[in-house]
N, C-alpha and C positions, 0 to 999 in steps of 0.2 A: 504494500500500500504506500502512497506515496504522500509525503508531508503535504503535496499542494493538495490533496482534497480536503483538511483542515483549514485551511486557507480560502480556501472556495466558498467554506459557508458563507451566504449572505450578513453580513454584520445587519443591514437593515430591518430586517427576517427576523434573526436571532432574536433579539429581546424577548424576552417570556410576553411582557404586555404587546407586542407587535406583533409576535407569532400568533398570539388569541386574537387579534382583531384580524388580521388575514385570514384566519379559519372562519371567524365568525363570517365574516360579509362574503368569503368563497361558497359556503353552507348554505346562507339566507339571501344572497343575491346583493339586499344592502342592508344597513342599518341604522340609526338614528344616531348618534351625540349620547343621549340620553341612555337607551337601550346598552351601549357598549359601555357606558358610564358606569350600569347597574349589573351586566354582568360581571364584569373586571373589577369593580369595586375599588376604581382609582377614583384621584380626585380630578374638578375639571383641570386642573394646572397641569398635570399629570397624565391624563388622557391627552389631553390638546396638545403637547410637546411630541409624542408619539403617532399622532396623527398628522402631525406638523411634518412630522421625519418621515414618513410613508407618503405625505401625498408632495412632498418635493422630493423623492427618489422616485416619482410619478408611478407609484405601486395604486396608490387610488385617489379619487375624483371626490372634492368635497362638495356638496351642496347646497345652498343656503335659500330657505326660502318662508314661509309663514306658513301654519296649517292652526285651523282657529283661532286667527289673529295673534298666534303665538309663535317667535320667531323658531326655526327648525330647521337644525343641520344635519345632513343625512350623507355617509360614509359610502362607497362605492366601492369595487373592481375596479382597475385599468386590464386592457390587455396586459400591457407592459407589468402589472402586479400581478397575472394571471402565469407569464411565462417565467417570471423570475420567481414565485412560489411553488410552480413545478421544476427547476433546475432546482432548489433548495433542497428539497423533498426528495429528487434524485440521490441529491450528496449525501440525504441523512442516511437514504436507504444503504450506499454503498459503504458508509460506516457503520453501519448499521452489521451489514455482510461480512464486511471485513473483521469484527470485533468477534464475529462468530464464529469464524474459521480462526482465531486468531493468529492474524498474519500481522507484524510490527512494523512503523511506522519504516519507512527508509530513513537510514543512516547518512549521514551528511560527511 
């Protein structure tokens, strides 16, 4: 196995709170501000920096708009988040594989 598939992981991906918001709105198509708020059980300061990081590495599309006069941002897919959460996914699997067979990292 080679050190560069360690290396490969998406840093943007990775974060435990970015990994569950990429699952979540891959799962349910989109989700709300709020909704991902309440399952992650982050703060807004905290959700918002990580949404912030996802939708300028253009992983997803933010949307801003009012639904019963109440204002409402709603979290998306990108392609471009769709293909770089399946190259992620790849990498896990192939450490994944690798750890199973246990085959050690290349030696430098």
């Amino acid at each position: 196995m080679s050190d560069d598939l360690f290396h490969s992981l998406d840093d943007t991906i990775h974060a435990k709170a970015r990994l569950a918001i990429m699952s979540i709105l891959l799962l349910d198509g989109a989700a709300t501000f709020g909704r991902l708020k309440e399952v992650l059980q982050l703060t807004d300061g905290n959700l918002g920096a990580h949404v912030r990081a996802l939708e300028e590495a253009g992983y997803i599309e933010v949307k801003k708009d009012f639904w019963e006069r109440r204002p409402r941002t709603t979290c998306l897919v990108t392609s471009a988040g769709r293909q770089a959460f399946g190259r992620y996914m790849e990498t896990l699997q192939r450490l994944f594989e690798a750890t199973r067979r246990g085959d050690p990292p290349d030696q430098a």
